[in-house]
C-alpha positions as CSV (number, residue, x, y, z in Angstrom):
1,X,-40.1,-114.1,30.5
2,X,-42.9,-112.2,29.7
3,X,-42.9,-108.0,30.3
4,X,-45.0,-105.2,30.8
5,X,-45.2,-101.6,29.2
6,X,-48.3,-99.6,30.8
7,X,-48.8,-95.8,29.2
8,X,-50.3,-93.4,31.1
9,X,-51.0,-91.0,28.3
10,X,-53.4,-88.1,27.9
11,X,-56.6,-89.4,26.8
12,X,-55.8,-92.5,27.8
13,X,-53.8,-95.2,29.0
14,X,-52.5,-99.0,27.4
15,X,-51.4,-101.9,29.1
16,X,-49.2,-104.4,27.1
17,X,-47.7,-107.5,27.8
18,X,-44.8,-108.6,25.6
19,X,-43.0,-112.1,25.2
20,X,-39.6,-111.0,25.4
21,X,-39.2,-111.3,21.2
22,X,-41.6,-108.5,21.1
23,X,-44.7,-110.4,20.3
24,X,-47.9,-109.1,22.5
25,X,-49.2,-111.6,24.6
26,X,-52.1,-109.0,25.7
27,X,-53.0,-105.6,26.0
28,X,-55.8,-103.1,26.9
29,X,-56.4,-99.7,26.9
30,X,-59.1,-97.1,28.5
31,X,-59.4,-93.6,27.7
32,X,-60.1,-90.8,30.2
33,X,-61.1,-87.1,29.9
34,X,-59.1,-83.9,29.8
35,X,-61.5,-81.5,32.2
36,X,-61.5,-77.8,31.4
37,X,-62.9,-76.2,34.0
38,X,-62.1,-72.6,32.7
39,X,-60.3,-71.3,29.4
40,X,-56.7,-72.4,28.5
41,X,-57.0,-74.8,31.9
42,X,-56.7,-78.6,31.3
43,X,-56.5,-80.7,33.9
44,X,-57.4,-84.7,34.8
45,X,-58.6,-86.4,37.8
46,X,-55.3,-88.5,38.6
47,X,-57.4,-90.9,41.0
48,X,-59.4,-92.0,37.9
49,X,-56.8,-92.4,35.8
50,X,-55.3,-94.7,38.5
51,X,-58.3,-96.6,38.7
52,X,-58.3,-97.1,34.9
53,X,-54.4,-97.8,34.7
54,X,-55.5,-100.8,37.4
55,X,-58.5,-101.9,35.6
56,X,-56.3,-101.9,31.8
57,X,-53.3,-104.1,33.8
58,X,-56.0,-106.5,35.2
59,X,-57.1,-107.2,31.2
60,X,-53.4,-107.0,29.9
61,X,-52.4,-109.4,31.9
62,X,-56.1,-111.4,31.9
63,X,-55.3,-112.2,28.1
64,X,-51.6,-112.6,28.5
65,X,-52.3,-115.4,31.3
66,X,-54.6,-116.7,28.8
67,X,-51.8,-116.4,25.6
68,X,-48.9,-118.2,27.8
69,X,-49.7,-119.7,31.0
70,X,-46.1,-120.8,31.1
71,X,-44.8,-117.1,30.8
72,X,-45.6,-114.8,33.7
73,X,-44.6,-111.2,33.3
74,X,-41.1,-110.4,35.4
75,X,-40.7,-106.8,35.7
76,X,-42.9,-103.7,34.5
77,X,-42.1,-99.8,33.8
78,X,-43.9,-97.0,32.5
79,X,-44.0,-94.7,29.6
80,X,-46.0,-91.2,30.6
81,X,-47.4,-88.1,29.2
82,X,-44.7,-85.3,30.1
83,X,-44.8,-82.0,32.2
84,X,-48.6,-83.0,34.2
85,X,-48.8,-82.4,38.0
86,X,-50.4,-82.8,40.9
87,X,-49.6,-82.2,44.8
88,X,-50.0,-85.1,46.5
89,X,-49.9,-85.8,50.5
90,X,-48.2,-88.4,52.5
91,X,-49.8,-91.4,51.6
92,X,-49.0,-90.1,47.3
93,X,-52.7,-89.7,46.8
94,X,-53.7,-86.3,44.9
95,X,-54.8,-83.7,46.6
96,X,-56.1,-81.9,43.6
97,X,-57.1,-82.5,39.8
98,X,-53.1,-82.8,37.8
99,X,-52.2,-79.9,35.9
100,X,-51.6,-81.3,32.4
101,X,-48.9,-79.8,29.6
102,X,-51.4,-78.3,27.8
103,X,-52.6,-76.2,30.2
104,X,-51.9,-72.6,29.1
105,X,-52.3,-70.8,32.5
106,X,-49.2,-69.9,33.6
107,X,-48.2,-66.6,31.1
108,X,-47.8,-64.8,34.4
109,X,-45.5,-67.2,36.0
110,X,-43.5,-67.6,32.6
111,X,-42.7,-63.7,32.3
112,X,-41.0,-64.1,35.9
113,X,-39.0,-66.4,34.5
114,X,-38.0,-64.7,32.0
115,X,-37.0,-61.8,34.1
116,X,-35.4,-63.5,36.9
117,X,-33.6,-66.1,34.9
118,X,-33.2,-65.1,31.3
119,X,-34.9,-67.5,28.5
120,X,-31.4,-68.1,27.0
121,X,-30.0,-68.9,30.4
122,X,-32.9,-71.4,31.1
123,X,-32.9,-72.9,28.2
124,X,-28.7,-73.1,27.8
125,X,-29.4,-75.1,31.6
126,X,-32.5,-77.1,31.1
127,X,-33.0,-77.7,27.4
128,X,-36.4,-76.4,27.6
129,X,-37.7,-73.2,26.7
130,X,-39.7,-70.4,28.1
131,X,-43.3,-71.8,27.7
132,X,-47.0,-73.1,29.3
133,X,-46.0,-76.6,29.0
134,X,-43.3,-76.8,31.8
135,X,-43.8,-78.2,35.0
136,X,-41.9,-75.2,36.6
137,X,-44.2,-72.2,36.0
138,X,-47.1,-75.1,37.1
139,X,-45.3,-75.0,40.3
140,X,-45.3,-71.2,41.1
141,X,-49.0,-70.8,39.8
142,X,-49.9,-73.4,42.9
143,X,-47.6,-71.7,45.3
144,X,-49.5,-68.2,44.1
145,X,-52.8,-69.2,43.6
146,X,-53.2,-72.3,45.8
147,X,-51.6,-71.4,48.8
148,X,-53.0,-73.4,51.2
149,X,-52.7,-76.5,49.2
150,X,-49.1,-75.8,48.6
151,X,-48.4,-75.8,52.2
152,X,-50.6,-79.0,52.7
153,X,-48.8,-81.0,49.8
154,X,-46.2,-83.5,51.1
155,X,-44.8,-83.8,47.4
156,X,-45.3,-82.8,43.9
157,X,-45.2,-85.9,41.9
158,X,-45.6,-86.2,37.6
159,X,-47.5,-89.6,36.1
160,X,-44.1,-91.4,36.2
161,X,-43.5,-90.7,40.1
162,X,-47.5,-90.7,41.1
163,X,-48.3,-94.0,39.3
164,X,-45.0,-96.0,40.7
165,X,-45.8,-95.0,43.8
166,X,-49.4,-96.2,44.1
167,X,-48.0,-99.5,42.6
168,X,-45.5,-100.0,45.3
169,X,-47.6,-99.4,48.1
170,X,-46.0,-96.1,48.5
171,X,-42.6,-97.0,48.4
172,X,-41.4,-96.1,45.2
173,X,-42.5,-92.8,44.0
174,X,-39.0,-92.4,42.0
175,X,-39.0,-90.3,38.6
176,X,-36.6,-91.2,35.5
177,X,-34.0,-88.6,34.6
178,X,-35.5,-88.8,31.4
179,X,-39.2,-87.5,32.3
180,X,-37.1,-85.0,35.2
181,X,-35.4,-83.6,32.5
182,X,-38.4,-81.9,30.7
183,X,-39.7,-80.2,33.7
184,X,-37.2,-77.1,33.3
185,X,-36.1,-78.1,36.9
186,X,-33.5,-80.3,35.9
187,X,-29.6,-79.7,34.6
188,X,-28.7,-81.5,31.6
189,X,-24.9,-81.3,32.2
190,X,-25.0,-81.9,36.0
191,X,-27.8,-84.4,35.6
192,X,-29.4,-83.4,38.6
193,X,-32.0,-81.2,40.0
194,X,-31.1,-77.7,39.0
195,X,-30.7,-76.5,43.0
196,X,-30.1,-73.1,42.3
197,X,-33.3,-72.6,40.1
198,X,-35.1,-74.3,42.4
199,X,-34.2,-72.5,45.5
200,X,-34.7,-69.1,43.2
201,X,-38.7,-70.4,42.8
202,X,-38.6,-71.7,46.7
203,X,-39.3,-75.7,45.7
204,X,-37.7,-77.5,48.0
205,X,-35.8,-80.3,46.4
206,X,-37.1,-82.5,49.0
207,X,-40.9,-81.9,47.6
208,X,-39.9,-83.5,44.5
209,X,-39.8,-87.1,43.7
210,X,-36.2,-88.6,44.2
211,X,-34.3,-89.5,40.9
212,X,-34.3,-93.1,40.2
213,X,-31.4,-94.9,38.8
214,X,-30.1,-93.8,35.6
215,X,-31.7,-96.0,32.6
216,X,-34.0,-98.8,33.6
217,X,-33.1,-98.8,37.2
218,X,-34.7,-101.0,39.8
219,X,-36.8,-99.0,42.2
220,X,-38.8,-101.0,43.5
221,X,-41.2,-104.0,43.9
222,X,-45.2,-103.7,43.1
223,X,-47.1,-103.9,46.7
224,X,-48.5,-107.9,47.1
225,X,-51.9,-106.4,46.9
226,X,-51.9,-104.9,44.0
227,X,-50.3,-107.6,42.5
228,X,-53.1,-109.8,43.4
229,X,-55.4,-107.0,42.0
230,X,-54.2,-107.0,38.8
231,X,-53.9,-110.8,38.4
232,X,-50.0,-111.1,39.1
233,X,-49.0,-114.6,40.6
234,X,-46.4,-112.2,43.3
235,X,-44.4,-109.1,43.4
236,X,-42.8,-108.4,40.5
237,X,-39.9,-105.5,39.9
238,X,-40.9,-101.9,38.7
239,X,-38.2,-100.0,36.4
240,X,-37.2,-96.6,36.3
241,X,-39.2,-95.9,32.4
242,X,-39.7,-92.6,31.2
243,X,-41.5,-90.0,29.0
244,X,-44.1,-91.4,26.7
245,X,-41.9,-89.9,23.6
246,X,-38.4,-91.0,24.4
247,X,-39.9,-94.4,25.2
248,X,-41.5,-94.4,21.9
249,X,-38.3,-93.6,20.2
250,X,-36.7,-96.8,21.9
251,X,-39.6,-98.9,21.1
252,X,-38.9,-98.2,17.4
253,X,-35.3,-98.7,17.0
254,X,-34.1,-95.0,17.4
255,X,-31.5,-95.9,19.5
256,X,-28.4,-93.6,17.5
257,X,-27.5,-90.1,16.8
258,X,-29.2,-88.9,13.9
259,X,-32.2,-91.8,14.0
260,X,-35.6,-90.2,13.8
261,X,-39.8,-91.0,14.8
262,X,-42.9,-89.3,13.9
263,X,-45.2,-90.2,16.7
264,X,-48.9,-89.6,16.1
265,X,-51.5,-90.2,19.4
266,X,-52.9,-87.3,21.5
267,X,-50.0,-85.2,20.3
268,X,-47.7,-85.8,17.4
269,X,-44.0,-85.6,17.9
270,X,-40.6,-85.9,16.0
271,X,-38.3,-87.0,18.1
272,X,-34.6,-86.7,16.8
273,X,-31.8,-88.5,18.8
274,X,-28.0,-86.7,19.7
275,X,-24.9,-87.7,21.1
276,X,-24.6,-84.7,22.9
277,X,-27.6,-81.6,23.9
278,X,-27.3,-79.1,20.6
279,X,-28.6,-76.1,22.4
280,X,-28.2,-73.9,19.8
281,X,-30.4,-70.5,19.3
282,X,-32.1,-71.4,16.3
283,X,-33.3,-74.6,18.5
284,X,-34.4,-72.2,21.1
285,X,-36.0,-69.7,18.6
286,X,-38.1,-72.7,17.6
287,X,-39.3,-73.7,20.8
288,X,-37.8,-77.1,20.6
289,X,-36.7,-79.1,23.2
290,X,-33.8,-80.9,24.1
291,X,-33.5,-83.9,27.2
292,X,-32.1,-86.7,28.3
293,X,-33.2,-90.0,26.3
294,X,-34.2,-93.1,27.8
295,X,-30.6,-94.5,25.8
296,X,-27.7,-94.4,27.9
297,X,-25.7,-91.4,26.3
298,X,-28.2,-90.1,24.4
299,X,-30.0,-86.8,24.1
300,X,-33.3,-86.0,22.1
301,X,-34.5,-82.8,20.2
302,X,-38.2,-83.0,20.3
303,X,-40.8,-81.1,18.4
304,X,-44.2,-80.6,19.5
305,X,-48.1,-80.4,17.8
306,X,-50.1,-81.3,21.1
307,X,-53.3,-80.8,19.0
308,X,-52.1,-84.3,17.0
309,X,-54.2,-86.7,16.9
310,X,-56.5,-85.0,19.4
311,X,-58.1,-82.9,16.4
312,X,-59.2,-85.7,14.8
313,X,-60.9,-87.5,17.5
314,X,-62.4,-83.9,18.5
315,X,-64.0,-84.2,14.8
316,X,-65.0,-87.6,15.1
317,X,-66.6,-87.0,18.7
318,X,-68.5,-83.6,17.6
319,X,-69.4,-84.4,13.9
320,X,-69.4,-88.1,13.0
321,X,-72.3,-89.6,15.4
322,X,-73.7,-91.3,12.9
323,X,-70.1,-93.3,11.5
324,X,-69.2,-94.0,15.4
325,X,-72.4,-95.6,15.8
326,X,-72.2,-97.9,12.7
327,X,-68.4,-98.6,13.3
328,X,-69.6,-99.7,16.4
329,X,-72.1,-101.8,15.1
330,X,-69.5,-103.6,13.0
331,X,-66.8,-104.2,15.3
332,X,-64.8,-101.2,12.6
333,X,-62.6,-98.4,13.7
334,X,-65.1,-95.4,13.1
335,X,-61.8,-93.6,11.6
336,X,-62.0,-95.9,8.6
337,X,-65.8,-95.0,7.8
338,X,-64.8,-91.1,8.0
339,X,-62.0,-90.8,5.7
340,X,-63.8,-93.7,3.5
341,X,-64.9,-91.4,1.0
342,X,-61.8,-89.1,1.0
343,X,-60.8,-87.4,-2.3
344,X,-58.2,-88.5,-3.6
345,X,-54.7,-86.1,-3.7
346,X,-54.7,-82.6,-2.0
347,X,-57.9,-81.5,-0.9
348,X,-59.4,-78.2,-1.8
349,X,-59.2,-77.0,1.9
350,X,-56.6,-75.9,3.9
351,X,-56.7,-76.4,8.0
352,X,-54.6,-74.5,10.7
353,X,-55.1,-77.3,13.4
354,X,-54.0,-75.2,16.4
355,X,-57.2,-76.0,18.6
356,X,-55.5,-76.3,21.8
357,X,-52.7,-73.5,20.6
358,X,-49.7,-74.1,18.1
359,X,-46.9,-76.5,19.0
360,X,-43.6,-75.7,17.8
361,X,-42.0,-73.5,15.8
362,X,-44.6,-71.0,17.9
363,X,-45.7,-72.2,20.6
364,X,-48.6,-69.2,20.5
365,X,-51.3,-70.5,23.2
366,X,-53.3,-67.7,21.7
367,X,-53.8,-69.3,18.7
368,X,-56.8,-71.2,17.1
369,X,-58.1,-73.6,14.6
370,X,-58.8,-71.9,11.2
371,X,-60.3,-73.7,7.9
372,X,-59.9,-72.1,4.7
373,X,-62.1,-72.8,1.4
374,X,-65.2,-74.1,3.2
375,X,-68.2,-74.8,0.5
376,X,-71.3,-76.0,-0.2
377,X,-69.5,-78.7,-2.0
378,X,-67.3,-79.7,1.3
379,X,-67.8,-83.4,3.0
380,X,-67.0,-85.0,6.2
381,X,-64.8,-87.1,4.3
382,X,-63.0,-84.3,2.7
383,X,-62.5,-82.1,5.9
384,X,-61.5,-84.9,7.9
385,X,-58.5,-85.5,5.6
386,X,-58.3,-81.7,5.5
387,X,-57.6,-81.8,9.1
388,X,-55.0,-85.0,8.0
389,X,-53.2,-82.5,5.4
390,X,-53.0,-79.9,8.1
391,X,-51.4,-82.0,11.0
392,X,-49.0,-83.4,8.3
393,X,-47.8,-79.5,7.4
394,X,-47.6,-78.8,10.9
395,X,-45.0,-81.3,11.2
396,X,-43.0,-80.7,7.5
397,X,-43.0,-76.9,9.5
398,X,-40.7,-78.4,12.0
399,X,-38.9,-81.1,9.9
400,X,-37.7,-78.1,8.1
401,X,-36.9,-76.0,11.2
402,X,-34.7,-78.9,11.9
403,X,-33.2,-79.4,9.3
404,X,-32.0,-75.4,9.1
405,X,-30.3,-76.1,12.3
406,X,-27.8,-78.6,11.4
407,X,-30.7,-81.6,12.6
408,X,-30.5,-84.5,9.5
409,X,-33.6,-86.6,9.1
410,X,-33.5,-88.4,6.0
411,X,-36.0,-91.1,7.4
412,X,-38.8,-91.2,10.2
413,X,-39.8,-94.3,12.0
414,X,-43.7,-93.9,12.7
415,X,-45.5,-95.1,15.4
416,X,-48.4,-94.2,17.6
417,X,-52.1,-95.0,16.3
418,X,-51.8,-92.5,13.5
419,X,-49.4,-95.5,12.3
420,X,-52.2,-98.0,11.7
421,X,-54.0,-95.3,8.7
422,X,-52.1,-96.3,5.7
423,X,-53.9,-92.8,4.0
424,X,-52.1,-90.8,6.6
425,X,-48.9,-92.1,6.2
426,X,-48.7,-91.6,2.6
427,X,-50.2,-87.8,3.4
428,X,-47.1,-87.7,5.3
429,X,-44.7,-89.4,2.7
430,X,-45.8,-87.5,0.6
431,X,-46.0,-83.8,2.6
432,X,-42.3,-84.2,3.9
433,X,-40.9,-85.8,1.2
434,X,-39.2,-88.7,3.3
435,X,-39.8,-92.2,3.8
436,X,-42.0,-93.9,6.7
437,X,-40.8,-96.5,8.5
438,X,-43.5,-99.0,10.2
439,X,-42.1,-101.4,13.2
440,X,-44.3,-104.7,13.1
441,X,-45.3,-103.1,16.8
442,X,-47.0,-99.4,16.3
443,X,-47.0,-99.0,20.5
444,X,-43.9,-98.4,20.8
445,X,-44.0,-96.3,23.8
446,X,-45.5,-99.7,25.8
447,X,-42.9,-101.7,24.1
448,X,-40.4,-99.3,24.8
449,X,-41.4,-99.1,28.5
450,X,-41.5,-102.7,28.5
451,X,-37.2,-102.9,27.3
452,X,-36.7,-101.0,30.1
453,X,-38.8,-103.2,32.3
454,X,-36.6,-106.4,30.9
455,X,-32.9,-104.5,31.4
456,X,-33.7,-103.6,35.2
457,X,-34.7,-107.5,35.7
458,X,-32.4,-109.2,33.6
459,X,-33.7,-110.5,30.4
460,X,-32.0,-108.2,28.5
461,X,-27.9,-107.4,28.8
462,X,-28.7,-104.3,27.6
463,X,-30.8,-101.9,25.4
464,X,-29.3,-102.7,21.9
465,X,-29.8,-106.8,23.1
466,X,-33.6,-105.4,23.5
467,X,-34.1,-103.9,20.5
468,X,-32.2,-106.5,18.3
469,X,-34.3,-109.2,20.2
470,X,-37.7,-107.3,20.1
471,X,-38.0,-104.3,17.3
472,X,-38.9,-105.4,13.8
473,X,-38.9,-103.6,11.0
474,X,-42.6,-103.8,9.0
475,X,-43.6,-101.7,6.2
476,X,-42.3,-98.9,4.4
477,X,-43.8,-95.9,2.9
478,X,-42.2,-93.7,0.2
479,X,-42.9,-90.5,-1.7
480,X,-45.2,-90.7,-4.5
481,X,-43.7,-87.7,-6.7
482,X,-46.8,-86.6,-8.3
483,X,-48.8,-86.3,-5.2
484,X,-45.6,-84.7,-3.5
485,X,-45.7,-81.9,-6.0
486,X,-49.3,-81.1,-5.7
487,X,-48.6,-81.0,-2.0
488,X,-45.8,-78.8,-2.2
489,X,-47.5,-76.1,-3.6
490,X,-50.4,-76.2,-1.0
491,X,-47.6,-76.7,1.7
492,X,-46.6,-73.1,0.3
493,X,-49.6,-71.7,1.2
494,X,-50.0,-73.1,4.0
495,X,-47.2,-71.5,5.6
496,X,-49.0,-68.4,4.8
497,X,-51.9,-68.9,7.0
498,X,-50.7,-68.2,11.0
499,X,-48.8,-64.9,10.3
500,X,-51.8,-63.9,8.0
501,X,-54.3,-64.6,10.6
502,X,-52.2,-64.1,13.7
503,X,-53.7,-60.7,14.4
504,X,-57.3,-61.5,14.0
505,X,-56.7,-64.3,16.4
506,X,-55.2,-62.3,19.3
507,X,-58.5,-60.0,18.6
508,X,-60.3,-63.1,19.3
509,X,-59.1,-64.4,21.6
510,X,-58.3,-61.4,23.5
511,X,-61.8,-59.5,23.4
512,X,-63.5,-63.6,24.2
C-alpha cells in the first residue's frame, strides 16, 4: 500500500509517493516566492501555494500510477514550514498574504510579551523563546494593525491546518500537536492550548484550528473532488503530520533520546531528540527551541539558521546566470557547475551568512550578511563554497552551544537537499568534527510525513515498524583530520566576526 508525504515548505513544496519499504514510486516538487513587500516583512500568497501543492500531487501520483498500477496510495499527511499564518474566513480560504517565520515585524509585539509575561515564564510554558519567528506576536500585530481583518477572519490557520482543510473539502482543518507546539500558544506539560496566555493576548481558542489526534491521528478523508483532481481512484485518509523538521527527524531514523539530524533546505536545522523538554537557561539564553516531536514521548531541541540553504540559491539566482542557463541546457543541477571549480580545503574568505538575520545562538534580526577577504583574486567558485564554509560554522556555533548544555551529539543524520552535495557534507564533517549520516532517502520530511500517513491507516503497527520497514541507512561521511585542523583555526575566527561587526550593523541597519 502505497503512501504519500506532501511538504509545504518555504520556497517550495514536494510531493512523494512511497511504496511502503520506503522506495519512491513518484514525486514532484514546485517552488514559490517569498514576497517582501516592505523591510524585515516576508510573506507568501497561500492560494498559490495551494494551487502548486495540487498541481505537484497531480504529478506525484501521475508517475506513481505509472511505477505500480497495482499499488494505489492509502492515506496521506503533511510535513510544513513552522510558525506562517494567515486569517482565513469560513469557507478556510486566505483572506490575506501568510505571515511567514521569517518575518521580523513584530519587535513591538515581542517587548509586550516580554513585559506582560516574562521571557523565562514563556519559555519555562511553551519551549519557545521571546522572538520574530513565533506565531503569537504574528497574532497581536494583526489584531493591532489589521483590525478590520481580524474581526472579519473566521480562523487563523498555519500550513498544516490551511492545507488539510482545503483537501477535505473543508472538513478537516485540524493542526498536529507537534506544529501547535512551536507557536508559543501551546503548553508542553498540559499539551493543550495555553488558555491563559491566550485569553491574556484576547485569541480566542475557538479562532484556532482544533488539535488533531495525538501522533498520526485520522482526521479526516480528502474531498471526492479533489481526489479526482489529483488523479486518486477515491477518498483516501489524511493524518494528523506535522512540522517540516520533526518530520524530517522521523524520516531519518531519529526516533530516540540523544539521536541527532542536520537538515539543510530553505533553512538548516539540528534537531536533537529528548525524553523529556530540558528547558534549561542556557537553552533559553541560546534561543533554542524545545516541542513536542512527531514520536510518541518524545521532545525535540531545535536549532535554527533560516538563511540555510536559501543563501545559496540567493547566489545562484543573483550571480550565476550564465551556469543556470548551461545546467539547464544539460539536464545538470546548476549547483554542480558553481562549486565545480571550488578550491580545494578552507577558502581564503570568511562569510557571515545572516542575510535574512542570524538564527540561533542570536537570533539578531538586525543582522546582515558580511564577507571578509574579498580580492581581485576571488571566484564564483570560491565564494560560493565560502558561503558553504560559513553556513557549516553557523551550525558548529550551535552544535557547541548544545553541547555546553548537557545536549550529546556524537553523530548527525543529514538530510534535506544540502544532503545530495557530497563537497558540503565533508565541509561539514569536517567543520564539526562529527560523522554524517546519509539515509538512502534525503526527503525525509516527505517520507517522514508519509510514516505517519501509513500508522493513521494501518500499514504500519507503529512508528518504529515504519522506520525499521522504510529508513535505510546509505553513506557515511567522516572527518578528514587534516582538513579539520585547517578548519578549526578559521572556525576561530570566525566566531570573531558578529560581535566585531555587531555595531556597525545596527548603524546600518538602523540609519537604512
Amino acid at each position: 500500500m502505497a503512501l504519500i508525504g506532501l511538504d509545504i515548505g518555504t520556497t517550495g513544496c514536494k510531493a512523494i509517493v512511497f511504496r511502503k519499504d520506503g522506495v519512491i514510486l513518484g514525486r514532484a516538487s514546485r517552488e514559490y516566492p517569498v514576497l517582501t513587500p516592505r523591510r524585515n516583512w516576508a510573506e507568501q500568497d497561500a492560494e498559490r501555494v495551494w494551487r502548486l501543492a495540487i498541481e505537484a500531487l497531480r504529478s506525484a501520483v501521475g508517475a506513481a500510477r505509472d511505477a505500480a498500477p497495482d499499488d494505489p496510495p492509502a492515506a496521506m499527511a503533511l510535513s510544513v514550514q513552522g510558525e506562517a499564518v494567515m486569517p482565513v474566513d469560513a469557507h478556510g480560504r486566505p483572506l490575506r498574504a501568510a505571515i511567514l517565520g521569517m518575518d521580523a515585524r513584530t519587535v513591538a509585539q515581542n517587548a509586550w510579551l516580554a513585559e506582560r509575561f516574562g521571557a523565562e515564564a514563556l519559555y519555562a510554558r511553551t519551549g519557545m523563546p521571546l522572538h520574530t519567528v513565533n506565531t503569537l506576536p504574528k497574532l497581536l500585530w494583526l489584531r493591532r494593525h489589521e483590525p478590520e481583518l481580524w474581526e472579519a477572519a473566521d480562523r487563523f490557520l498555519l500550513y498544516e491546518d490551511y492545507i488539510l482543510g482545503r483537501l477535505g473539502g473543508g472538513r478537516c482543518a485540524a493542526i498536529s500537536h507537534c506544529l501547535a507546539s512551536r507557536t508559543q500558544m501551546y503548553d508542553l506539560a498540559a499539551g493543550d492550548w495555553a488558555d491563559d496566555i491566550l485569553a491574556a493576548c484576547g485569541i480566542d481558542p475557538g479562532r484556532l484550528a482544533p488539535l488533531a489526534p495525538a501522533h498520526g491521528g485520522v482526521v479526516g478523508e480528502i474531498a471526492p473532488d479533489v481526489a479526482k483532481e489529483v488523479g486518486l481512484p477515491g477518498p483516501i485518509p489524511l493524518v494528523s503530520g506535522g512540522h517540516d523538521q520533526a518530520c524530517a527527524a522521523l524520516g531519518s531514523g531519529v526516533t530516540s533520546p540523544g539521536a541527532a539530524m542536520v537538515s539543510t533546505g530553505t533553512a538548516e536545522v539540528v534537531e536533537v531528540a529528548m525524553e523529556r523538554p530540558a528547558l534549561t537557561e542556557g537553552l533559553q539564553r541560546g534561543n533554542i527551541s524545545v516541542y513536542r516531536h512527531v514520536v510518541p514521548g518524545l521532545y525535540l531541541a531545535m536549532t535554527l539558521n533560516h538563511s540555510g540553504g536559501l543563501t545559496l540559491r540567493w547566489f545562484r539566482d543573483t550571480m550565476c546566470a550564465e551556469e543556470v542557463r548551461v545546467a539547464e541546457a544539460l539536464g545538470r543541477d546548476a549547483y554542480d557547475l558553481v562549486l565545480a571549480d571550488a578550491p580545494d580545503g578552507p577558502t581564503d574568505l570568511l562569510v557571515l551568512p545572516h542575510l535574512a538575520g542570524s538564527g540561533t545562538p542570536w537570533f539578531d534580526t538586525r543582522s546582515r550578511g558580511a564577507v571578509l577577504g574579498l580580492s581581485f583574486a576571488t571566484t564564483r567558485a570560491a565564494l560560493a563554497k565560502a558561503i558553504l564554509e560559513g553556513l557549516t560554522f553557523e551550525l558548529r556555533l550551535n552544535i557547541d552551544l548544545l553541547r555546553e548544555n548537557g545536549v550529546a551529539i556524537d553523530a548527525l543524520s543529514a538530510v534535506g537537499g544540502g544532503a545530495k552535495s557530497r563537497l558540503w557534507l565533508q565541509i561539514k564533517a569536517d567543520i564539526c568534527r562529527l560523522p554524517l549520516r546519509v539515509p538512502r532517502v534525503t526527503e525525509a520530511a516527505c517520507l517522514g510525513a508519509a510514516l505517519l500517513a501509513g500508522v493513521g491507516a494501518g500499514v504500519y503497527p507503529d512508528l518504529a515498524s515504519a522506520v525499521e520497514r522504510a529508513v535505510h541507512p546509505g553513506a557515511t561521511v567522516t572527518p578528514t583530520p587534516a582538513s579539520s585542523a585547517a578548519y578549526e583555526a578559521r572556525y576561530a575566527l570566525y566566531r570573531q566576526i558578529y560581535p566585531a561587526i555587531k555595531p556597525l550593523q545596527d548603524a546600518l541597519v538602523a540609519g537604512a
